[in-house]
C-alpha positions as CSV (number, residue, x, y, z in Angstrom):
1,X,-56.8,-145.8,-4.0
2,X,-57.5,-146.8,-0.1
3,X,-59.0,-150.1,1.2
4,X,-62.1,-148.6,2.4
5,X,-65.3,-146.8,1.0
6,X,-65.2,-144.7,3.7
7,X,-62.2,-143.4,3.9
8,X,-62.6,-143.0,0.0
9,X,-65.4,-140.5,1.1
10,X,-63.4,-138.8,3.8
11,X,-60.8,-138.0,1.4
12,X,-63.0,-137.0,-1.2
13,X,-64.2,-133.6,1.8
14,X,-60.8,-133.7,3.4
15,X,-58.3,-132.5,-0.2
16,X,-60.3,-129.6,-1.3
17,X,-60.5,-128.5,2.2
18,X,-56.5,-128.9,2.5
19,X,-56.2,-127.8,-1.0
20,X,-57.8,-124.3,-0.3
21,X,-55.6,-123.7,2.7
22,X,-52.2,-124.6,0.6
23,X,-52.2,-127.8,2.5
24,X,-51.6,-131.5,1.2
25,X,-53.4,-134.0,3.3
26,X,-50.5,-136.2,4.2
27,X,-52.4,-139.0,5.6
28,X,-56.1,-140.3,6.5
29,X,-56.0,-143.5,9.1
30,X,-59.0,-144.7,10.7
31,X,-58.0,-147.2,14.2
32,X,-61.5,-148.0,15.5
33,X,-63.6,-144.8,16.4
34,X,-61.0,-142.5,15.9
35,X,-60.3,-141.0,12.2
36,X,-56.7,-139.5,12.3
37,X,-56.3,-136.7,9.4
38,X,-52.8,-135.5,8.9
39,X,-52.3,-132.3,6.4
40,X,-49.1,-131.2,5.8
41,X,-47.2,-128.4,3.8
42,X,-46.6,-128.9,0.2
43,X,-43.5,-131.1,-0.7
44,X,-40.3,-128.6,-0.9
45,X,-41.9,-125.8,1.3
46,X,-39.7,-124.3,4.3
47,X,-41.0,-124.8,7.6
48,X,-44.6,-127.2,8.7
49,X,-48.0,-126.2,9.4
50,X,-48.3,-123.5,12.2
51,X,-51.1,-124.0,14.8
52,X,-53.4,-121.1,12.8
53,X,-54.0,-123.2,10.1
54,X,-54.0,-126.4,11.9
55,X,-56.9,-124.9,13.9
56,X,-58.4,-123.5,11.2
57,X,-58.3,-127.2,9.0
58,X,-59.8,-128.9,12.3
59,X,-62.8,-126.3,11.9
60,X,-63.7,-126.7,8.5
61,X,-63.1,-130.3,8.0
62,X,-65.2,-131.0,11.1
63,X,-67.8,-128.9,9.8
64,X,-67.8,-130.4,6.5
65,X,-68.1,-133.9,8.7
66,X,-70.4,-133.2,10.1
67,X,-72.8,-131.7,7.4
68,X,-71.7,-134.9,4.6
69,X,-71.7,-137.4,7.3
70,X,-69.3,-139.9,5.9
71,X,-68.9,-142.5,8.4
72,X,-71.1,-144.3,9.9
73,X,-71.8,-144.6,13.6
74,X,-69.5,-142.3,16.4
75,X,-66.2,-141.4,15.7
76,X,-63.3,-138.8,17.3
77,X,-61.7,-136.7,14.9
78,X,-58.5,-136.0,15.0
79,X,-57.0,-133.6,12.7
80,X,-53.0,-133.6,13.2
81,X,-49.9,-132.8,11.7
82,X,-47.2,-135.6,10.8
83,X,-44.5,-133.5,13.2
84,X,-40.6,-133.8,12.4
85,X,-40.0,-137.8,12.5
86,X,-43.6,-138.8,10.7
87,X,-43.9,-142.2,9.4
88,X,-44.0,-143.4,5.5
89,X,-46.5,-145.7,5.2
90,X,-46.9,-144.9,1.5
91,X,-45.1,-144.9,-1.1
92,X,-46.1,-141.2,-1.8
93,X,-44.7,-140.8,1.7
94,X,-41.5,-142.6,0.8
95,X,-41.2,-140.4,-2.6
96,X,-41.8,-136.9,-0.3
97,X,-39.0,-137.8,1.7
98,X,-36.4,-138.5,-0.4
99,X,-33.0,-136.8,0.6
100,X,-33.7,-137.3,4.2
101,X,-32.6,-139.5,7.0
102,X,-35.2,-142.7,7.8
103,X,-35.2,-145.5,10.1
104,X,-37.4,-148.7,8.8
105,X,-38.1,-152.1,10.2
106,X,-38.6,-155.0,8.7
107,X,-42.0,-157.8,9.1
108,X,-39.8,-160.3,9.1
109,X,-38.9,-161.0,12.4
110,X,-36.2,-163.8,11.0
111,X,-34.4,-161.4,9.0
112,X,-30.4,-161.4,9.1
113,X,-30.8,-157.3,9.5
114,X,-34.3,-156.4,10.4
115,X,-33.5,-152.5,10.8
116,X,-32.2,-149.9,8.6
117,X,-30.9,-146.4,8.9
118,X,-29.8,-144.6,6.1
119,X,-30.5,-141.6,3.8
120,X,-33.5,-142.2,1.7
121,X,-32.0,-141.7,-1.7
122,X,-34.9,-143.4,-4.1
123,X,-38.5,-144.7,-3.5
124,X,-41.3,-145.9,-6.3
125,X,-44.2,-147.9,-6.1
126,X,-42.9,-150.8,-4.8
127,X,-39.0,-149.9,-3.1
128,X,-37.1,-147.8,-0.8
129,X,-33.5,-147.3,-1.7
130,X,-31.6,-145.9,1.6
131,X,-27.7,-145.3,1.6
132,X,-26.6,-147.0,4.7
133,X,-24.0,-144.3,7.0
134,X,-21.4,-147.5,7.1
135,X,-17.9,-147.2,6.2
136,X,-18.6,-148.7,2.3
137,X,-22.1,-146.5,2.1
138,X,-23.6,-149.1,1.3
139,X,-27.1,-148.8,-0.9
140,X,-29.9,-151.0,0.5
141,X,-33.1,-151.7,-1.5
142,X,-36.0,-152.1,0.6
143,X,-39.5,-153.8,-0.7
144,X,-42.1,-151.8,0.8
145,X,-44.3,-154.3,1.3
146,X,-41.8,-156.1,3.6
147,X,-41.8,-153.3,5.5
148,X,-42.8,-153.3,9.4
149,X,-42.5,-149.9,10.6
150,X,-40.7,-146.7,8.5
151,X,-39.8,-143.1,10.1
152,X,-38.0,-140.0,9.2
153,X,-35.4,-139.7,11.4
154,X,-34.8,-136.0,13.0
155,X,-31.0,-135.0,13.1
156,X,-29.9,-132.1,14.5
157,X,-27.8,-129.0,12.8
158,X,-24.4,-129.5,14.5
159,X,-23.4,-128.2,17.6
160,X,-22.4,-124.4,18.2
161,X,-19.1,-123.6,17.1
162,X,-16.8,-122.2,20.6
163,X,-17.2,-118.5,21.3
164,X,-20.1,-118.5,19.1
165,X,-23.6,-117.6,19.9
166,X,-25.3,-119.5,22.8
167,X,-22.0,-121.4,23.5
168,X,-20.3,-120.9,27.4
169,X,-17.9,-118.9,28.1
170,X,-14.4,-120.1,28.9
171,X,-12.9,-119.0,32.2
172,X,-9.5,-117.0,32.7
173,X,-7.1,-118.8,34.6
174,X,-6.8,-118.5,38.4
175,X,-11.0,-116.7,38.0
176,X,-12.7,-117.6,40.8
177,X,-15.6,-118.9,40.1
178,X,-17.4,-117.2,43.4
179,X,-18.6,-113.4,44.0
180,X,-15.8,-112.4,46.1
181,X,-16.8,-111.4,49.9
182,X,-15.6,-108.8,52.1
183,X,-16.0,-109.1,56.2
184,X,-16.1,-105.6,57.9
185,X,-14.2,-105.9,61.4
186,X,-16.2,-103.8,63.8
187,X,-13.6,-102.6,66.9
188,X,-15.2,-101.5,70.4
């Protein structure tokens, strides 16, 4: 499943853990001394993890650490979330986020087009399908293993309609735009 015996271990503590709190863990990454866990929400549920249970995760999975004492040596914990643009390193990632807008980058630094942007409208073991926002929506098939760099790509709801909610107010013609002033002329 992962390249490394100890991250095997790690993940065999960290999913009950998330499991129990109707969590998935999203991603386990160790870069040196630091071990980065990232739990996220089920697949389809509204909204992310709230800071409660991500405090509450970072407890008992340190605890559990601790007691098991998976990996050798020192080592910082970090227990995280993925956030709103989190990066698909998996395929599982790549199959989660299907229907959404991803940026990905390509190893090959001789490409003809080494980036993508596109809605991510397939994914399996082995490809990402993303339909490119050109004028033919084009449909590019990307080899996950020639991939560089991948992201979700956050876009924001569109802008406020005028007169709605949160949107300024438009001026009346000929309103000044300064509190009018009066000047009191005091006579001796």
């Amino acid at each position: 499943m992962s390249d490394s015996p100890v991250l095997d271990r790690v993940r065999a503590l960290v999913e009950p853990i998330a499991s129990d709190l109707d969590l998935d863990l999203y991603d386990l990454e160790q870069r040196g001394s630091t071990l980065r866990v990232t739990i996220d929400t089920p697949p389809g549920s509204e909204g992310g993890v709230d800071m409660d249970k991500l405090a509450l995760a970072t407890r008992l999975i340190s605890r559990e650490m601790d007691h098991q004492d998976p990996m050798p040596g020192r080592y910082t914990l970090e227990v995280t979330s993925p956030g709103v643009e989190r990066t698909l390193r998996t395929p599982v990632h790549f199959q989660r986020e299907i229907g959404k807008t991803v940026n990905v980058r390509l190893a090959d630094t001789d490409a003809a087009q080494r980036r993508f942007e596109g809605v991510l409208i397939a994914a399996d073991e082995n490809t990402a399908t993303l339909r490119l926002a050109d004028d033919e929506l084009t449909e590019q098939v990307v080899r996950l293993a020639d991939i560089d760099r991948a992201r979700t790509v956050f876009v924001w709801g569109p802008k406020p309609k005028p007169g709605g909610k949160g949107a300024p107010k438009k001026k009346k013609p000929g309103a000044s735009h300064t509190k009018p002033t009066s000047t009191t002329k005091e006579s001796s």
